[in-house]
GURO-894958 format. One record per atom (N, C-alpha, C): residue number from 1; residue in three letters; chain; atom name; z, y, x. Coordinates in nm, 3 decimals. Example, Ala and Ser with C-alpha at 12.3 -4.5 7.8 and 13.67 -1.06 7.14 Angstrom:
- 1 | ALA | A | N | 0.780 | -0.569 | 1.319 $
- 1 | ALA | A | CA | 0.780 | -0.450 | 1.230 $
- 1 | ALA | A | C | 0.780 | -0.330 | 1.320 $
- 2 | SER | A | N | 0.708 | -0.225 | 1.285 $
- 2 | SER | A | CA | 0.714 | -0.106 | 1.367 $
- 2 | SER | A | C | 0.787 | 0.003 | 1.290 $
! end
This chain:
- 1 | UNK | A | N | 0.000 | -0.119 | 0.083 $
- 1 | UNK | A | CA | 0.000 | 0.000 | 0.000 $
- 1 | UNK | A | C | 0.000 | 0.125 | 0.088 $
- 2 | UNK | A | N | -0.056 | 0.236 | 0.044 $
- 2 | UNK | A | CA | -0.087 | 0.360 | 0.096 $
- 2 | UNK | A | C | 0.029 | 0.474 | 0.024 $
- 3 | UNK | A | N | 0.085 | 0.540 | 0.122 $
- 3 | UNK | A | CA | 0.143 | 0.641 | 0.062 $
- 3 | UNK | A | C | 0.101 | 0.810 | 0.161 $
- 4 | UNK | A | N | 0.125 | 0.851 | 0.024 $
- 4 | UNK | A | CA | 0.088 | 1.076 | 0.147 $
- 4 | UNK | A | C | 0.266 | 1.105 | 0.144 $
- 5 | UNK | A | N | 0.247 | 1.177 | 0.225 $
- 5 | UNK | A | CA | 0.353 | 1.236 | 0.237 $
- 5 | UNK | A | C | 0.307 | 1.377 | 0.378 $
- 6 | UNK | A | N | 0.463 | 1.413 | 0.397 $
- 6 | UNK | A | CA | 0.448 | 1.588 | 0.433 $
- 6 | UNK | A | C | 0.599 | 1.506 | 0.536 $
- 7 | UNK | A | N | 0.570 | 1.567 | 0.713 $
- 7 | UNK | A | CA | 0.635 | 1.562 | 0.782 $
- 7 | UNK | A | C | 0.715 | 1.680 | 0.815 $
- 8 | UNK | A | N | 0.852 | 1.666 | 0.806 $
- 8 | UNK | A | CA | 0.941 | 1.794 | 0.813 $
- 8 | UNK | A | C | 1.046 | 1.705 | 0.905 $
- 9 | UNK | A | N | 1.016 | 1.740 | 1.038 $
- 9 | UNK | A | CA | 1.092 | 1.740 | 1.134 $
- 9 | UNK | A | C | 1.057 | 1.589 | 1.191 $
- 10 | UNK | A | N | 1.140 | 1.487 | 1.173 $
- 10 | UNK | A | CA | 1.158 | 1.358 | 1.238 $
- 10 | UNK | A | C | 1.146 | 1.301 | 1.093 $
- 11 | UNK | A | N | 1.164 | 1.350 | 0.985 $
- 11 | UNK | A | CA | 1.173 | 1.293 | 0.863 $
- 11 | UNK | A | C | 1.017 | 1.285 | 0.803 $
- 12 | UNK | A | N | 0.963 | 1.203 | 0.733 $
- 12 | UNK | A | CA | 0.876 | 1.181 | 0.613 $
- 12 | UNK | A | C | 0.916 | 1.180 | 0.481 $
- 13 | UNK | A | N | 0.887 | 1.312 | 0.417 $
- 13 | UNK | A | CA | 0.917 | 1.278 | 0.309 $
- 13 | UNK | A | C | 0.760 | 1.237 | 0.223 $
- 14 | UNK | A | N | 0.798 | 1.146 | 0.135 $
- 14 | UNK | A | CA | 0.689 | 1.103 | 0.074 $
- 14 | UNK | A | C | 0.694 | 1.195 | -0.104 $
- 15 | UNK | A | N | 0.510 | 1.137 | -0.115 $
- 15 | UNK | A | CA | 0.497 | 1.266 | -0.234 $
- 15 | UNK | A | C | 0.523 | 1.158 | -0.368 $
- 16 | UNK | A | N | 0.552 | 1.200 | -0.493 $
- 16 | UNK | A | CA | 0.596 | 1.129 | -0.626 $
- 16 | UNK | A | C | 0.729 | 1.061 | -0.578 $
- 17 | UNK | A | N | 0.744 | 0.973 | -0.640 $
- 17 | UNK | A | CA | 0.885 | 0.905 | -0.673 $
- 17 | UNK | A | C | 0.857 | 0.798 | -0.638 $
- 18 | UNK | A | N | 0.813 | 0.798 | -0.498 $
- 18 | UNK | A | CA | 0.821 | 0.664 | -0.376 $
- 18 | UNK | A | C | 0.946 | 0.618 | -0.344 $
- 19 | UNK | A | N | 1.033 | 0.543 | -0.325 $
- 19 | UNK | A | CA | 1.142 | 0.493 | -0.281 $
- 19 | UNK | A | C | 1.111 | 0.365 | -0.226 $
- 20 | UNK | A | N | 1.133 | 0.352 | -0.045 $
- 20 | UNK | A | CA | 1.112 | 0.225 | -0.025 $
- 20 | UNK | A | C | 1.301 | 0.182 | 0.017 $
- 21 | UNK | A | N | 1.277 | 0.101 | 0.007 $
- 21 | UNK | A | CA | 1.442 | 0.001 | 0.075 $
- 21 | UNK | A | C | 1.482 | 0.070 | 0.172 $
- 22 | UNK | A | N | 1.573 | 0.094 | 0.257 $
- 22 | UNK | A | CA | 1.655 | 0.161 | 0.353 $
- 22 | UNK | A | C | 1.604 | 0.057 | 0.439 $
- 23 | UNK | A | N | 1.561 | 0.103 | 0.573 $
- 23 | UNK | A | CA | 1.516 | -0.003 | 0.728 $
- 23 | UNK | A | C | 1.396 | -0.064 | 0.694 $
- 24 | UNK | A | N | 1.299 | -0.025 | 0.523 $
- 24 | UNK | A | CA | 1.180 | -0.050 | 0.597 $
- 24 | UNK | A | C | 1.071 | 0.017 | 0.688 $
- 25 | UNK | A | N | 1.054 | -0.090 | 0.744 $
- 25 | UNK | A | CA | 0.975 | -0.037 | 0.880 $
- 25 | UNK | A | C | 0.822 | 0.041 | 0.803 $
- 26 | UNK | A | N | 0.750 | 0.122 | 0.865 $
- 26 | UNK | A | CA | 0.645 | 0.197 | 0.811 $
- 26 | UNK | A | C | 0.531 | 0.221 | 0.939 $
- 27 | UNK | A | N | 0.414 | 0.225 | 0.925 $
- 27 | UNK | A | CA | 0.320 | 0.289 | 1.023 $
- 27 | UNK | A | C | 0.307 | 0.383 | 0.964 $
- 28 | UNK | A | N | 0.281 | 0.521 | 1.061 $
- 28 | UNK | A | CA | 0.216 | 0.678 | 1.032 $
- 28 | UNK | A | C | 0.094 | 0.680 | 1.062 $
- 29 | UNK | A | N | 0.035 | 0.757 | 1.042 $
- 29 | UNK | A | CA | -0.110 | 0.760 | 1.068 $
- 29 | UNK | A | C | -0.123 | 0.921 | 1.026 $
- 30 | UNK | A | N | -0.137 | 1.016 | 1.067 $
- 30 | UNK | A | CA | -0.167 | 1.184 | 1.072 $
- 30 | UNK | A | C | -0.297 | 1.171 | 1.038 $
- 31 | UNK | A | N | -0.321 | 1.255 | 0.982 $
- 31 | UNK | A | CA | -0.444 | 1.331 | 0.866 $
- 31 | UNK | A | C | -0.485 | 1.413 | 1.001 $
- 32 | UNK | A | N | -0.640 | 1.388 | 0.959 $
- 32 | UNK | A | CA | -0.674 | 1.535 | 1.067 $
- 32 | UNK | A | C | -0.647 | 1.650 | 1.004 $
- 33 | UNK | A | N | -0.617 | 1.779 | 1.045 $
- 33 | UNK | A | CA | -0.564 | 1.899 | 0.949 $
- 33 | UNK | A | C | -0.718 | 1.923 | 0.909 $
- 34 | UNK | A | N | -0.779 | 1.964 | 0.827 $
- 34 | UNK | A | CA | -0.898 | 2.005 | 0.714 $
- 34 | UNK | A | C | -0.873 | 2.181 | 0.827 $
- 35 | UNK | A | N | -1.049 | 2.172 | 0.831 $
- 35 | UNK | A | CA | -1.094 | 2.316 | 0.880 $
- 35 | UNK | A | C | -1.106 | 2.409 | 0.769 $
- 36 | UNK | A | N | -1.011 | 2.518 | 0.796 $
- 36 | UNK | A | CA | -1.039 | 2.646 | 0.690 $
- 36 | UNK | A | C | -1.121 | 2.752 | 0.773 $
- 37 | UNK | A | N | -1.185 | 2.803 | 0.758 $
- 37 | UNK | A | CA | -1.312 | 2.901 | 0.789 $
- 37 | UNK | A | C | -1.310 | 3.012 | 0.699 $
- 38 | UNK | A | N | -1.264 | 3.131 | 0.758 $
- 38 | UNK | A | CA | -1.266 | 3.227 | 0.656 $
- 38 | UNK | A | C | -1.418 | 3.309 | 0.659 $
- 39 | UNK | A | N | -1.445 | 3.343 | 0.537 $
- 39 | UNK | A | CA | -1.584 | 3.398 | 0.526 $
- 39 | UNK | A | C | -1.634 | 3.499 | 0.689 $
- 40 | UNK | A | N | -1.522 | 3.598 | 0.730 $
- 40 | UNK | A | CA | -1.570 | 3.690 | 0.800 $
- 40 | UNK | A | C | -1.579 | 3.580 | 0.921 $
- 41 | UNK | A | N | -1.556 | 3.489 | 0.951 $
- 41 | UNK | A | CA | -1.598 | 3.387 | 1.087 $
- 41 | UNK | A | C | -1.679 | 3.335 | 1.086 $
- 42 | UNK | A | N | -1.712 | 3.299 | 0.912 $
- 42 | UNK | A | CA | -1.825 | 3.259 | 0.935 $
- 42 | UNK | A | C | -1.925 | 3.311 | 0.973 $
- 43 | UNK | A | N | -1.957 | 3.392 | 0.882 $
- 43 | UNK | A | CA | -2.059 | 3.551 | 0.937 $
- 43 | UNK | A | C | -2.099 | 3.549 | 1.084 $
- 44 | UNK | A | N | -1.986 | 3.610 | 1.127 $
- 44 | UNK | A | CA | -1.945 | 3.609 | 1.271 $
- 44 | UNK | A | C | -2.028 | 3.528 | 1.355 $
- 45 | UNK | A | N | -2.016 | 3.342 | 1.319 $
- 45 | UNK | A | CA | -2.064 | 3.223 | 1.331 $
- 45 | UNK | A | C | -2.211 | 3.246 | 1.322 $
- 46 | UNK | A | N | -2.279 | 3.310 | 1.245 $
- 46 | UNK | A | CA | -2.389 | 3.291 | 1.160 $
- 46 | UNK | A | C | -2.457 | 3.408 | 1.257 $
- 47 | UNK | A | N | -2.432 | 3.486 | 1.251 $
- 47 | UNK | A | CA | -2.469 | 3.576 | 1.316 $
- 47 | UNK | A | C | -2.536 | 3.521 | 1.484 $
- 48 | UNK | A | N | -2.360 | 3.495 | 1.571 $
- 48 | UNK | A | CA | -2.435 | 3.460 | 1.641 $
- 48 | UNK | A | C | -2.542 | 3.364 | 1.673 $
- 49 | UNK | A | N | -2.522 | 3.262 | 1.603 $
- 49 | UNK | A | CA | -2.652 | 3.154 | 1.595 $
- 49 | UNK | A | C | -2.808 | 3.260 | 1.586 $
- 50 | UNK | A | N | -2.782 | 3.339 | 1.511 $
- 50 | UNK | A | CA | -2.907 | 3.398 | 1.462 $
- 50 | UNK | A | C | -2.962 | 3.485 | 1.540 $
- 51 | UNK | A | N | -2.883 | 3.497 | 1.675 $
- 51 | UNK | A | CA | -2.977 | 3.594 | 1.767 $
- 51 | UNK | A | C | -3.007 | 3.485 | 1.859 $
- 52 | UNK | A | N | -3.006 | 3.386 | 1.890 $
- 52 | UNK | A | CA | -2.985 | 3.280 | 1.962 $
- 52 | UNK | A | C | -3.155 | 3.242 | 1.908 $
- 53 | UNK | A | N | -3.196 | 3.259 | 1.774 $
- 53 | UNK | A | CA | -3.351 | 3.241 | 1.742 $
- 53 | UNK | A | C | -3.450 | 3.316 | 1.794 $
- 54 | UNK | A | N | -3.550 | 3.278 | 1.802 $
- 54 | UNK | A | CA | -3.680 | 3.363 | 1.852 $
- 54 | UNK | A | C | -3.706 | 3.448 | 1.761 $
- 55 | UNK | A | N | -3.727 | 3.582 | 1.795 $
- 55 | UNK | A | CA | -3.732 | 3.713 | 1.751 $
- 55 | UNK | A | C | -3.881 | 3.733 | 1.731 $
- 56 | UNK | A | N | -3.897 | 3.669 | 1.561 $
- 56 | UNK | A | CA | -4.044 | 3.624 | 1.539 $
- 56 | UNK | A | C | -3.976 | 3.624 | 1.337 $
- 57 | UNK | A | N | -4.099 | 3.677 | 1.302 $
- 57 | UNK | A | CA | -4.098 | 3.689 | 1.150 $
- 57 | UNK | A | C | -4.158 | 3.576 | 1.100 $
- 58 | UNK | A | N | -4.215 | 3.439 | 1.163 $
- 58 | UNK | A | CA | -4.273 | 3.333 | 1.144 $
- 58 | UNK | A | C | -4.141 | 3.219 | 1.117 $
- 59 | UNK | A | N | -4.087 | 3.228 | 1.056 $
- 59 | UNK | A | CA | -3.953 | 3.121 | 1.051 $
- 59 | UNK | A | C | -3.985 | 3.007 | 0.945 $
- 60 | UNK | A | N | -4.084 | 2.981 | 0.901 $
- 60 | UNK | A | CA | -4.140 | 2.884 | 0.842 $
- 60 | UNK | A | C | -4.215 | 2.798 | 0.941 $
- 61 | UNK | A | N | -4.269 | 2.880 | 1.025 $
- 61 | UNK | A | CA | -4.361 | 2.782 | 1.145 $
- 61 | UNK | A | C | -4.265 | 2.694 | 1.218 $
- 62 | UNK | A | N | -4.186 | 2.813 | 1.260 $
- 62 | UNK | A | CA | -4.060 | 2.735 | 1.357 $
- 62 | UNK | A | C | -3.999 | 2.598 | 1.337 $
- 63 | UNK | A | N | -3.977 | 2.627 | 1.166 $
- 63 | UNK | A | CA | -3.898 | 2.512 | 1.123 $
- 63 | UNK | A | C | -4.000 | 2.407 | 1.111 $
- 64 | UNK | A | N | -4.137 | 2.425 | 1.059 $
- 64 | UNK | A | CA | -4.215 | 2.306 | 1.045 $
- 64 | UNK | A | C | -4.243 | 2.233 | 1.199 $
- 65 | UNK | A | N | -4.236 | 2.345 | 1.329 $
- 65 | UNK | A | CA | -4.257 | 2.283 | 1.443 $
- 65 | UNK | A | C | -4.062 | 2.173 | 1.454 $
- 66 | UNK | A | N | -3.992 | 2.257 | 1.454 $
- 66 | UNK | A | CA | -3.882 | 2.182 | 1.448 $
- 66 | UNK | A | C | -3.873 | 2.012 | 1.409 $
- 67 | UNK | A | N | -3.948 | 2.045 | 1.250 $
- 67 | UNK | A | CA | -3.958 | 1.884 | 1.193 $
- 67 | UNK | A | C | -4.030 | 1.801 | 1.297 $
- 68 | UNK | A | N | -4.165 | 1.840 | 1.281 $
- 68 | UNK | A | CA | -4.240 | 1.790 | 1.359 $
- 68 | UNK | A | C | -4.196 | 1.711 | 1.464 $
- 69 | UNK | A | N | -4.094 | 1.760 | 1.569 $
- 69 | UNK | A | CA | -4.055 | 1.716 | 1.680 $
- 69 | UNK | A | C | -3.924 | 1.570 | 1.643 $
- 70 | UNK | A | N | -3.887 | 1.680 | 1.597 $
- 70 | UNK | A | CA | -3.758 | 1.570 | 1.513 $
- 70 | UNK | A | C | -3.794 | 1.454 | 1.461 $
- 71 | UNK | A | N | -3.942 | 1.429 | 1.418 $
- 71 | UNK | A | CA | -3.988 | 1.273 | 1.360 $
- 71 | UNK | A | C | -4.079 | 1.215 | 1.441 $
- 72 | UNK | A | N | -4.074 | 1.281 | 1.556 $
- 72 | UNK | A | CA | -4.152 | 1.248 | 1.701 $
- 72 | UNK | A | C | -4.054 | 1.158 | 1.765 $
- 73 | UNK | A | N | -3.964 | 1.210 | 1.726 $
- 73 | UNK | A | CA | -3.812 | 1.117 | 1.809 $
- 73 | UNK | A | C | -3.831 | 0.922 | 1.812 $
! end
């Protein structure tokens, strides 16, 4: 059986109205923490990617050359 729970200190407390026996043994296993990205980083993010492109009003070509290569693989 699987249980969530929230680590506060050395303790686990578990979530709902879990109760196991006193001394049973348990494995942990940590959650990766979930990426929050706030809009202005993203931007930020986006941005720089976007000078990083060729400074060309053709961005349909680009991408069709892109595919192209990509199913060349």
């Amino acid at each position: 059986m699987t249980y969530k729970g929230v680590a506060k200190g050395k303790i686990i407390e578990l979530e709902g109205d879990v109760v196991l026996p006193e001394g049973t043994r348990v494995r942990v296993v940590p959650e990766q923490p979930s990426v929050v990205i706030t809009l202005t980083d993203w931007l930020k993010e986006a941005r720089q990617l976007r000078r990083q492109l060729p400074k060309t009003s053709d961005s349909v070509e680009i991408l069709r050359q892109m595919r192209e290569k990509r199913a060349s693989r």
